[in-house]
C-alpha positions as protocol buffer text, in pm:
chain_id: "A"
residue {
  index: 1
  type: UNK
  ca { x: 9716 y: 7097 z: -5736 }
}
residue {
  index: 2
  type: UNK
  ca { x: 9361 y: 6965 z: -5861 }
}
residue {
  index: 3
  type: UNK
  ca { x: 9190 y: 7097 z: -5532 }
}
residue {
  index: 4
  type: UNK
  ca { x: 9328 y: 7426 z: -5626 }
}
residue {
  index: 5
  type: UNK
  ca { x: 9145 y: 7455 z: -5991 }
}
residue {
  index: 6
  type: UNK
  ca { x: 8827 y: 7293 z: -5824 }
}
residue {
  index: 7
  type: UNK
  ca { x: 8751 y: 7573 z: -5656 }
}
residue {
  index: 8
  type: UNK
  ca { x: 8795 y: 7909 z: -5901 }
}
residue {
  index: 9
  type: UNK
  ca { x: 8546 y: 7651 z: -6120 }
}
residue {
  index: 10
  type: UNK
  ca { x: 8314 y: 7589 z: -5827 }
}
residue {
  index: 11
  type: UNK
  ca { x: 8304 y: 7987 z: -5760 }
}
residue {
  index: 12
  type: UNK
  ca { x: 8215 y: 8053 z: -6167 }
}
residue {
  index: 13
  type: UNK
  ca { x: 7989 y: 7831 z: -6158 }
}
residue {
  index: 14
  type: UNK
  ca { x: 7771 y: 7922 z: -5836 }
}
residue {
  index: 15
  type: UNK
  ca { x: 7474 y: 8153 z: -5827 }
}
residue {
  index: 16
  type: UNK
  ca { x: 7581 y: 8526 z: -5897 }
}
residue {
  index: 17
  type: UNK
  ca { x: 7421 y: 8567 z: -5555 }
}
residue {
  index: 18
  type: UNK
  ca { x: 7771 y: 8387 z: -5430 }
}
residue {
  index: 19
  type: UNK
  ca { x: 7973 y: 8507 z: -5637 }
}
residue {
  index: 20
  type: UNK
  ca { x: 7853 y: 8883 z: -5554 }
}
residue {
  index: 21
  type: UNK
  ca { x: 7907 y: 8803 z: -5173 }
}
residue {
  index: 22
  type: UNK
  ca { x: 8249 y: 8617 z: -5240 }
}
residue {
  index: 23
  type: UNK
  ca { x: 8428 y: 8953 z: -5449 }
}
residue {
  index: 24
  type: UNK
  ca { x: 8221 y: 9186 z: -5148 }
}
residue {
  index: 25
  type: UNK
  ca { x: 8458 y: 9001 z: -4924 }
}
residue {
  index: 26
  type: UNK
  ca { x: 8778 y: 8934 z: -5129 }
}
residue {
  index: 27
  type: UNK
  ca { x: 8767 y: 9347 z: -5193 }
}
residue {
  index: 28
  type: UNK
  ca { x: 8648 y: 9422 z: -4873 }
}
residue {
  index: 29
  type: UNK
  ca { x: 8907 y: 9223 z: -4668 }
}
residue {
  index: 30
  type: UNK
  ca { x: 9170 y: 9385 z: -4881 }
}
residue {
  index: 31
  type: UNK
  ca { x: 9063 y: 9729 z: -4824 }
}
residue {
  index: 32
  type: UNK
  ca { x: 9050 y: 9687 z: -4469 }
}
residue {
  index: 33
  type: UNK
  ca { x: 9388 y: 9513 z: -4493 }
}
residue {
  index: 34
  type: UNK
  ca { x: 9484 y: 9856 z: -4682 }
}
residue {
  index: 35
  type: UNK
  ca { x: 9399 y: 10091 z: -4434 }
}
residue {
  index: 36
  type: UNK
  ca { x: 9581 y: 9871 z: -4157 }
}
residue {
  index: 37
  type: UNK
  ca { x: 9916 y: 9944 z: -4347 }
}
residue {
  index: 38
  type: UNK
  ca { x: 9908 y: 10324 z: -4401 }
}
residue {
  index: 39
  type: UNK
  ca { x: 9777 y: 10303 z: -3996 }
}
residue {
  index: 40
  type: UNK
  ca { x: 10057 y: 10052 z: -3889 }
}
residue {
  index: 41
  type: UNK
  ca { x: 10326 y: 10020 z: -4182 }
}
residue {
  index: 42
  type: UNK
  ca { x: 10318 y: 10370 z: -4298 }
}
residue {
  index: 43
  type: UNK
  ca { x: 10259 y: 10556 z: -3981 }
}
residue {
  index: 44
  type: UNK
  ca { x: 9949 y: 10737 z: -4079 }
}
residue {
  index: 45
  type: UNK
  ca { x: 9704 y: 10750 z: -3795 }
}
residue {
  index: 46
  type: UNK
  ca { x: 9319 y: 10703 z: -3854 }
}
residue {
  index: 47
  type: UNK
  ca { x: 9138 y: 11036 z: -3803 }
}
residue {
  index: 48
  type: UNK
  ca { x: 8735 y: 10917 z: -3628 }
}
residue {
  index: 49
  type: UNK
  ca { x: 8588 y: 10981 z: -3978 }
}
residue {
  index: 50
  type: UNK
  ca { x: 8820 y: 10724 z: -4068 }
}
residue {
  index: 51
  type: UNK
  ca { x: 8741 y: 10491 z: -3793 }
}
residue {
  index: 52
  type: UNK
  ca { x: 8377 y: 10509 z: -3870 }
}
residue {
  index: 53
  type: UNK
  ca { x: 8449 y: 10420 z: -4264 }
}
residue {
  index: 54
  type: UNK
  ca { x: 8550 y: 10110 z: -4099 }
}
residue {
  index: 55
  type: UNK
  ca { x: 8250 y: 9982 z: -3983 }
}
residue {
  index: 56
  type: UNK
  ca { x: 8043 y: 9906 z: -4299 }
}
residue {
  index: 57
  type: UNK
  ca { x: 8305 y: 9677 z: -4392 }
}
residue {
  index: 58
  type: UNK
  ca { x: 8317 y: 9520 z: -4021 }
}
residue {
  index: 59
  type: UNK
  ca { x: 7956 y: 9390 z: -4060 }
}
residue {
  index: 60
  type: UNK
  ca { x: 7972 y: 9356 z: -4453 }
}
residue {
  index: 61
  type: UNK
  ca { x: 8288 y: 9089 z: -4459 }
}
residue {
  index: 62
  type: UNK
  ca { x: 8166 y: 8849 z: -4198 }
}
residue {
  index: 63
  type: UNK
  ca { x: 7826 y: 8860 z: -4395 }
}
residue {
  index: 64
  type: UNK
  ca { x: 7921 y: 8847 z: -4693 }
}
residue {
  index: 65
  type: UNK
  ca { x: 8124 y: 8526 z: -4605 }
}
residue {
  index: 66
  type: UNK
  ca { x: 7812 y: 8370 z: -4459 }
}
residue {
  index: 67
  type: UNK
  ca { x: 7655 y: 8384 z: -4782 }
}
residue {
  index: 68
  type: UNK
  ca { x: 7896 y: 8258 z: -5006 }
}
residue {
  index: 69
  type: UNK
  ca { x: 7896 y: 7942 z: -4720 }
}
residue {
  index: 70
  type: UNK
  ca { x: 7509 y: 7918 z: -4689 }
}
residue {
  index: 71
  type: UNK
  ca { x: 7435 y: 8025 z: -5089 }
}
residue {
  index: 72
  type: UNK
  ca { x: 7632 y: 7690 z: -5188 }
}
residue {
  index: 73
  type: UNK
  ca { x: 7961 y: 7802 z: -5291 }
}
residue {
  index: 74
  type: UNK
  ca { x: 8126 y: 7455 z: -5270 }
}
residue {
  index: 75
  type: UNK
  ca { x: 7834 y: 7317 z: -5449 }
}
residue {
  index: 76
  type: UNK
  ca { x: 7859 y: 7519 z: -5772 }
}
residue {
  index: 77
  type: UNK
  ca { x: 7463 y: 7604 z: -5883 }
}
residue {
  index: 78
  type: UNK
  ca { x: 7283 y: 7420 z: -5614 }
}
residue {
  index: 79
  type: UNK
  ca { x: 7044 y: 7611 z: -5454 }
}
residue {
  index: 80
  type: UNK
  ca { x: 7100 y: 7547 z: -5080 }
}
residue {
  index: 81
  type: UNK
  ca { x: 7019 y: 7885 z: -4974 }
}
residue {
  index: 82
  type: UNK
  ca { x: 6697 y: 8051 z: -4908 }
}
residue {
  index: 83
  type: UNK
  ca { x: 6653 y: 8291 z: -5234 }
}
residue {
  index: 84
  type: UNK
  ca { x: 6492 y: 8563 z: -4992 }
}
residue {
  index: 85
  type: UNK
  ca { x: 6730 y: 8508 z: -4697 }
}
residue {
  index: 86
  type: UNK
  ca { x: 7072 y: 8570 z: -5007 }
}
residue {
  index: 87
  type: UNK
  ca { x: 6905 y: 8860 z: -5082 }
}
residue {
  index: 88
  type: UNK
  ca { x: 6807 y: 9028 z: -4781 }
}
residue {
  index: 89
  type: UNK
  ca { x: 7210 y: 8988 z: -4654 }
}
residue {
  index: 90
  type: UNK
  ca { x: 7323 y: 9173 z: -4984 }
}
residue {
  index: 91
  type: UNK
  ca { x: 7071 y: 9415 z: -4975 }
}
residue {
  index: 92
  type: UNK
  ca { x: 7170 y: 9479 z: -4624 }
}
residue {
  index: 93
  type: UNK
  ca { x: 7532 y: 9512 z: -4733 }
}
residue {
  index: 94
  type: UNK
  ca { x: 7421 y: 9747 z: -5025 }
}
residue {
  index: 95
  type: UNK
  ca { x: 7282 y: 9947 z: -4823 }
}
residue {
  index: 96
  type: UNK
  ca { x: 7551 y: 9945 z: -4570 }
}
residue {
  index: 97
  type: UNK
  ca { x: 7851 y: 10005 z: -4855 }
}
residue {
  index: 98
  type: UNK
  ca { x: 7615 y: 10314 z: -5020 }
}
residue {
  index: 99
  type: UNK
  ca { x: 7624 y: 10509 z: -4679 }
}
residue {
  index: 100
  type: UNK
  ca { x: 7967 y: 10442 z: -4641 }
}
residue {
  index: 101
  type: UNK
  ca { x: 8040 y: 10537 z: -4986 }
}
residue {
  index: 102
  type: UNK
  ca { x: 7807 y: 10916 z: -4859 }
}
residue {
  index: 103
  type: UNK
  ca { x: 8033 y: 10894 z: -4520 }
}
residue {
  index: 104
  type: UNK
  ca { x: 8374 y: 10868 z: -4732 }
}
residue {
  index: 105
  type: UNK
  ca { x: 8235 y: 11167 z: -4994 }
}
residue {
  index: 106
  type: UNK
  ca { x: 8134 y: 11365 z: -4649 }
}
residue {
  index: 107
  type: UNK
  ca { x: 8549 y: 11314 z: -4493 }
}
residue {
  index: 108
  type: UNK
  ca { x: 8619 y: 11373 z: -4896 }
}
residue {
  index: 109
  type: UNK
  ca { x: 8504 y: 11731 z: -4906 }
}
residue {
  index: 110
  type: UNK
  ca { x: 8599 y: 11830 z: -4538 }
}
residue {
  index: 111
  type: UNK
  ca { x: 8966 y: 11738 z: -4656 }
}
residue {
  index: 112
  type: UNK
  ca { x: 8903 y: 11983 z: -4935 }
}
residue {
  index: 113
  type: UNK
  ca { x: 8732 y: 12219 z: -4733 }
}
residue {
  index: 114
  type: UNK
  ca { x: 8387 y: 12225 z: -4943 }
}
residue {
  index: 115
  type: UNK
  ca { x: 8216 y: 12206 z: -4593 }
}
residue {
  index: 116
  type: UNK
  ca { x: 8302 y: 12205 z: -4251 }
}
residue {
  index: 117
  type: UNK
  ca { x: 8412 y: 11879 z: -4055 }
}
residue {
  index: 118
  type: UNK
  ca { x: 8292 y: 11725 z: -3643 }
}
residue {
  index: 119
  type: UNK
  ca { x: 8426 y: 11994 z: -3401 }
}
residue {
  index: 120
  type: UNK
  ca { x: 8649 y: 11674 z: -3277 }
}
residue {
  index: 121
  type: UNK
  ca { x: 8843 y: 11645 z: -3518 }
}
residue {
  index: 122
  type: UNK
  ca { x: 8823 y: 11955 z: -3695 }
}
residue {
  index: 123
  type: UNK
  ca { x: 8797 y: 12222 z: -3511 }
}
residue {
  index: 124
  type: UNK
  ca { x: 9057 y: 12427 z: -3273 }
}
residue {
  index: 125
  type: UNK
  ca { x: 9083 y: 12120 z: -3037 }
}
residue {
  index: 126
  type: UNK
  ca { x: 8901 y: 12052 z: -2688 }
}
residue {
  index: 127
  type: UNK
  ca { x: 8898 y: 12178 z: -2326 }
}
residue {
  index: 128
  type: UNK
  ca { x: 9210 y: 12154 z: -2138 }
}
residue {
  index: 129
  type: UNK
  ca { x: 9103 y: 12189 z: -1793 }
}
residue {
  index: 130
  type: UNK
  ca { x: 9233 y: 12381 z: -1523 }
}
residue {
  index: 131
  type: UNK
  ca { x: 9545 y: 12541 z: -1552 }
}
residue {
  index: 132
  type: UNK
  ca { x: 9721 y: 12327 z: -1289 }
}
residue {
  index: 133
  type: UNK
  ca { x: 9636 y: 12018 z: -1523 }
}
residue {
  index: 134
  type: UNK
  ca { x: 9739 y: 12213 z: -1831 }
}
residue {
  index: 135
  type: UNK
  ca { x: 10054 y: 12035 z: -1830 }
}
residue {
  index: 136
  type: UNK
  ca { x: 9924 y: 11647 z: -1793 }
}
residue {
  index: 137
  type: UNK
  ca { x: 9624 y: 11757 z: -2010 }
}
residue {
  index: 138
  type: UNK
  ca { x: 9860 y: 11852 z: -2323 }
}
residue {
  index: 139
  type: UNK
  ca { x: 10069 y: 11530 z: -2281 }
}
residue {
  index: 140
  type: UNK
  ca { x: 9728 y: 11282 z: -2340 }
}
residue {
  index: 141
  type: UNK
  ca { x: 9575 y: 11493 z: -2633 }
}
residue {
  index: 142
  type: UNK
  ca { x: 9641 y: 11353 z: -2940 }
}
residue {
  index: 143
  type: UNK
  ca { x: 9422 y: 11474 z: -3252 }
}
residue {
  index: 144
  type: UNK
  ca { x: 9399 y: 11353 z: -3615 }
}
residue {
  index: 145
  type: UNK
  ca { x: 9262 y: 11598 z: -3775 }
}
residue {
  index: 146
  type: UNK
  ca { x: 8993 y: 11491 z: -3993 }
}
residue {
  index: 147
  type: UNK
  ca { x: 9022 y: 11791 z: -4267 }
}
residue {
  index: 148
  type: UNK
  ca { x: 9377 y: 11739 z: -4360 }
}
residue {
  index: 149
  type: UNK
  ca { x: 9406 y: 11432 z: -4614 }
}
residue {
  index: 150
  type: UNK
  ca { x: 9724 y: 11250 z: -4463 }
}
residue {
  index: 151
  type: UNK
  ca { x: 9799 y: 11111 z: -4822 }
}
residue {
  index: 152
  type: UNK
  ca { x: 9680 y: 11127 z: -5171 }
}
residue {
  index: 153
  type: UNK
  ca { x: 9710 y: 10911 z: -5493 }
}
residue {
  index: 154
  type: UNK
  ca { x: 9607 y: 11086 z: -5841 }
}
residue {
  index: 155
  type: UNK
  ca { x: 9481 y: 11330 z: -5598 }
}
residue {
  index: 156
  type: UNK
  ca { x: 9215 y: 11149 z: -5469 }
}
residue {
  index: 157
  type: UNK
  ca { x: 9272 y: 11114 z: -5102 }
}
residue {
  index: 158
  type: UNK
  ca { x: 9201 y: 10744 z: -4869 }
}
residue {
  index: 159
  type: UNK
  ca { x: 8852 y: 10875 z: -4774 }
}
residue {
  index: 160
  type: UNK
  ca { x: 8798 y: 10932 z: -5150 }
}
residue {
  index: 161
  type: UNK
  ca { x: 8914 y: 10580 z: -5281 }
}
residue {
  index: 162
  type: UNK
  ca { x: 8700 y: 10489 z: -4978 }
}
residue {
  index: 163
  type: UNK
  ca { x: 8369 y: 10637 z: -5101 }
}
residue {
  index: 164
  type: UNK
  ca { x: 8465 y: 10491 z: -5460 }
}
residue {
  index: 165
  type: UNK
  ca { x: 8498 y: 10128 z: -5356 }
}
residue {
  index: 166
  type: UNK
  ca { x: 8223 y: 10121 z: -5101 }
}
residue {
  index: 167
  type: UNK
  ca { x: 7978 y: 10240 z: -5403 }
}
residue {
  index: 168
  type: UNK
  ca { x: 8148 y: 9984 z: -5628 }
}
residue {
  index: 169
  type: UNK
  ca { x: 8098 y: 9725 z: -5321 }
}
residue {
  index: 170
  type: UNK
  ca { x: 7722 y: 9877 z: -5313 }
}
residue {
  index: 171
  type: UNK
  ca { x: 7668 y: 9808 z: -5683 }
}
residue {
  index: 172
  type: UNK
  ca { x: 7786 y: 9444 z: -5670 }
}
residue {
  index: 173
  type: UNK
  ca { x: 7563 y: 9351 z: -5356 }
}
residue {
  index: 174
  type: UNK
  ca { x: 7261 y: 9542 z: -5538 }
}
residue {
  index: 175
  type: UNK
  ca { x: 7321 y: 9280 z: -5836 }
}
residue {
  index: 176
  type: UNK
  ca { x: 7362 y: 8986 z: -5656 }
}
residue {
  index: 177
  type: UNK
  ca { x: 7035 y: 9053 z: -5416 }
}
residue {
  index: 178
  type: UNK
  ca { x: 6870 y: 9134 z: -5777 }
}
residue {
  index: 179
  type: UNK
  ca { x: 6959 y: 8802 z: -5922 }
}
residue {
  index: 180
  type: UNK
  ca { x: 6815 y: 8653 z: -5627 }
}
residue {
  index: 181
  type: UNK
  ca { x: 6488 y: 8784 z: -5654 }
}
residue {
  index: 182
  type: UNK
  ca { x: 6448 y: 8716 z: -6075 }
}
């Protein structure tokens, strides 16, 4: 039970460089988790706007966890990490998490038609072929459409809460690369 309390103390008491990089990857993990159960639990397939949302956190996580393990997590305020080298990964994450949070307000507005969305998964659907393959062709299209919101909360839709907590996952790596640069 002590090892359990050591650690929520280590975490408050390391650099806010680590701490920044340790809720970028709590919230990050669990928002990927999210989207895996409305894809696999609630039957709501991922549209390719959707699939590219996905990527920002794909390289953010995995970095994000190497800083809290290189910024000296375990170690509480040590400085083990290189101040520049903290820094640089969050900015990179910032920077990653603002244009997802512009890629999830893009898939945001297609859904409510305030612009027009990619022709793949938007528009009237693709070539067919031949008429002899008509038949075989119909059977292996499947298209998520990428303007109709598959589900909404408050009326925000999942490429909305997207765009909301990549720009909150923005703002956190923006202050932890700034502390590391004071």
């Amino acid at each position: 039970m002590h090892g359990m309390q050591a650690y929520p103390t280590a975490l408050s008491q390391a650099r806010p460089a680590v701490r920044a990089a340790a809720a970028i990857a709590g919230v990050g993990a669990a928002t990927v988790l999210g989207a895996y159960f409305f894809q696999y639990v609630m039957g709501l397939p991922p549209c390719p706007l959707c699939l590219e949302q996905r990527i920002a956190y794909y390289v953010s996580i995995p970095l994000a966890v190497v800083i809290v393990l290189g910024g000296g997590a375990a170690g509480g305020t040590a400085a083990r990490g290189p101040r520049l080298l903290l820094a640089a990964g969050l900015g990179i994450i910032a920077l990653a998490m603002l244009g997802n949070a512009g890629l999830g307000t893009y898939h945001a507005g297609i859904e409510w038609k305030w612009w027009p969305g990619p022709q793949e998964c938007s528009g009237t659907g693709t070539d067919l072929g031949s008429g002899g393959d008509l038949l075989s062709s119909l059977n292996n299209v499947t298209l998520v459409r990428c303007d109709e919101a598959a589900w909404r909360f408050l009326g925000v839709s999942l490429a909305g809460y997207n765009a909301i907590i990549s720009l909150g996952l923005a703002a956190i790596a923006a202050w932890g690369a700034r502390s590391e640069v004071r």
